[in-house]
C-alpha positions in Angstrom: 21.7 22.2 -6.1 18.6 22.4 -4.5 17.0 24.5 -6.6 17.9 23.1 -10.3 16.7 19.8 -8.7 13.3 21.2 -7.8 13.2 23.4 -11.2 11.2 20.8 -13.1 8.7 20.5 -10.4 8.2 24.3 -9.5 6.0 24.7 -12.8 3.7 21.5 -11.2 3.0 23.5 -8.0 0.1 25.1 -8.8 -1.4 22.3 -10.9 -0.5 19.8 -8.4 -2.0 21.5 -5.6 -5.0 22.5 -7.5 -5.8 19.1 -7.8 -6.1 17.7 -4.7 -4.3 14.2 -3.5 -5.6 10.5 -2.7 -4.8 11.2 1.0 -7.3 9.0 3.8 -8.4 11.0 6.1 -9.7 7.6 8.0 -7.3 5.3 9.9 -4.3 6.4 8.4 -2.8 3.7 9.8 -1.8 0.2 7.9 -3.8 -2.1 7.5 -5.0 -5.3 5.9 -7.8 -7.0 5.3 -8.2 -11.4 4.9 -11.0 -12.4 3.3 -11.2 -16.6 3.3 -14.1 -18.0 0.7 -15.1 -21.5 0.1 -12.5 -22.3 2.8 -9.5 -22.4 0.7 -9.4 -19.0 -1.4 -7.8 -16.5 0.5 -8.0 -12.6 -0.8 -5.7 -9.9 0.9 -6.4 -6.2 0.4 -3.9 -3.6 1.8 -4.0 -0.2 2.6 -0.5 1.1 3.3 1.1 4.3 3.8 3.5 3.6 0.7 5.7 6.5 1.1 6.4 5.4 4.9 7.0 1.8 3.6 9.5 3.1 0.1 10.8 5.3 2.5 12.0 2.8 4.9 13.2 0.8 2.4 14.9 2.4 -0.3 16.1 5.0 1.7 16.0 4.9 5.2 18.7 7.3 6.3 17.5 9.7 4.5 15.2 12.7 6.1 11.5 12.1 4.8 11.5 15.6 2.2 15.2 14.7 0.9 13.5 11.2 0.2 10.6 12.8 -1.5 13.0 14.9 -3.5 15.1 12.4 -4.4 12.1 9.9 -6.0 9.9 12.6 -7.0 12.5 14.1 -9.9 13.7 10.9 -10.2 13.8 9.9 -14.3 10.3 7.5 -14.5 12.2 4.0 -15.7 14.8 4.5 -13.0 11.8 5.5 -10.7 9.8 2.0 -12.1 13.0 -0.1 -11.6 13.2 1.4 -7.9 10.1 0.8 -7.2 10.0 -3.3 -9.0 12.9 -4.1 -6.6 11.2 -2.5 -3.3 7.9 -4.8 -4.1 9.5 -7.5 -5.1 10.8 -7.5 -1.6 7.5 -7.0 0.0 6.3 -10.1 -1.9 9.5 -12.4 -0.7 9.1 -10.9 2.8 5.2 -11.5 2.9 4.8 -14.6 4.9 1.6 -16.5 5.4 1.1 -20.1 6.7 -1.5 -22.4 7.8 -1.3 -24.1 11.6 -0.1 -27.3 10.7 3.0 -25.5 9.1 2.1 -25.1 5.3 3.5 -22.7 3.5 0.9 -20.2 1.3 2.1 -18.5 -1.3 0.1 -15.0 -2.2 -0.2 -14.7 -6.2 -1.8 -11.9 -8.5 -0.4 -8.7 -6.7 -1.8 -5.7 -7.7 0.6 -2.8 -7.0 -0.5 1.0 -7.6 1.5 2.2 -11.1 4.5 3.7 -11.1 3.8 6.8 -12.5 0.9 7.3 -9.7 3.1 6.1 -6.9 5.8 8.7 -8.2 3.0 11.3 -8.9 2.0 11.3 -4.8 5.7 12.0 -3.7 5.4 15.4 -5.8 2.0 15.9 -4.2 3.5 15.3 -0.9 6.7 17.7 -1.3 4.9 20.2 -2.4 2.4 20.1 0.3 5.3 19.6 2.9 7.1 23.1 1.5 3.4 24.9 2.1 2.4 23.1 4.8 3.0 23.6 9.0 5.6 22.2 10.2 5.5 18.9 11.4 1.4 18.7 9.3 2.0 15.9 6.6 -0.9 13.9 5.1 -1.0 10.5 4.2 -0.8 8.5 1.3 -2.9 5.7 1.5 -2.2 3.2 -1.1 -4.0 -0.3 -2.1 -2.2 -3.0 -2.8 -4.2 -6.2 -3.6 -3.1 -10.6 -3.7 -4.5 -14.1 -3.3 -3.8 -17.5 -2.8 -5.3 -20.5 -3.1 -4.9 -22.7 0.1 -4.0 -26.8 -0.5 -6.7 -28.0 2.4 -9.4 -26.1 3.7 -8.5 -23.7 6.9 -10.2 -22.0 9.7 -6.8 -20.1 10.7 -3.9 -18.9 8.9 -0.7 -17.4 10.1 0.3 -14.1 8.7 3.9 -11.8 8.9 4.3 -8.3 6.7 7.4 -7.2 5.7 9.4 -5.6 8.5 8.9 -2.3 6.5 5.2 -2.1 6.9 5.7 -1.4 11.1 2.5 -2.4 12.6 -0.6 -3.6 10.8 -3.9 -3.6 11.6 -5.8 -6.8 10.1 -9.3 -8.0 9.6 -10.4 -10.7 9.0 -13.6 -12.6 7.8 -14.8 -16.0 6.5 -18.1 -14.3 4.4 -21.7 -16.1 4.3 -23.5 -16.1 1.6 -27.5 -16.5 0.7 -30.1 -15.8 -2.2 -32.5 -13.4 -1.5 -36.0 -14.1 -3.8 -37.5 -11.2 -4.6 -39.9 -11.2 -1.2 -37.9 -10.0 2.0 -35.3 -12.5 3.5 -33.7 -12.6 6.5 -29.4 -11.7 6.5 -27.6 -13.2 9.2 -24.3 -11.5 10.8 
């Protein structure tokens, strides 16, 4: 069974690994970035190890490579409606808020495609049947929102999805100046 399920992607081995992958080789952890302009537009950009996070939630008790097996010779519209159900999860789970107890709601998500999502679990099995044991690199995918705030803020409550385990988060209110075309001064 194993090997007339992995028949189809034997002939991408040496393409795939001739290729290269998106891996980070930075903090390979998750992690999220809140950008607040003009006080009430909020911008959240996220850098997630997506396998990690599909992995925990369309199959957790699965072993990582049957996972990757399973969802990398997955057909591509069952693998797109897999993949629309496990973010519109992410979105409902998503919880922000301001102090005083309002509810923000995070519009204009920007998910990686399908086919590119689908395309890094073949890169990852075959490196994982090459590679050491226990050696596995990481994913890193970008997943972008925004929301527009009711009132101006100076604090806003955040929650990820249980799925995304621990995040790291930065966050900045930016300042902005013209510069004329003589030297000017930035302040940080």
């Amino acid at each position: 069974m194993f090997f007339s399920t992995m028949k189809p992607l034997v002939g991408l081995l040496p393409c795939l690994l001739a290729t290269g992958a998106a891996w980070a080789h930075e903090l390979p952890d998750n992690r999220a970035t809140l950008v607040l302009r003009d006080g009430t537009h909020l911008s959240m950009t996220m850098f997630v190890d997506y396998t990690q996070v599909l992995h925990r939630t369309l199959a957790p008790k699965k072993k990582r490579q049957e996972f990757l097996m399973l969802y990398a010779a997955m057909v591509p519209q069952q693998f797109e409606e897999a993949l629309a159900r496990a973010q519109s999860k992410f979105e409902a789970a998503m919880n922000l808020a301001v102090p005083s107890g309002g509810q923000v709601r995070l519009a204009h998500w920007t998910w990686p495609a399908a086919l590119t999502v689908q395309q890094s679990l073949r890169e990852q099995l075959m490196q994982a049947m090459v590679a050491e044991p226990g050696h596995q690199h990481v994913f890193v995918s970008e997943i972008r929102a925004e929301a527009h705030l009711q009132q101006e803020a100076s604090a806003i409550r955040v929650q990820f999805p249980p799925e995304f385990g621990k995040v790291m988060v930065v966050s900045y209110r930016p300042k902005q100046v013209w510069v004329e075309a003589k030297p000017g001064d930035i302040q940080f």
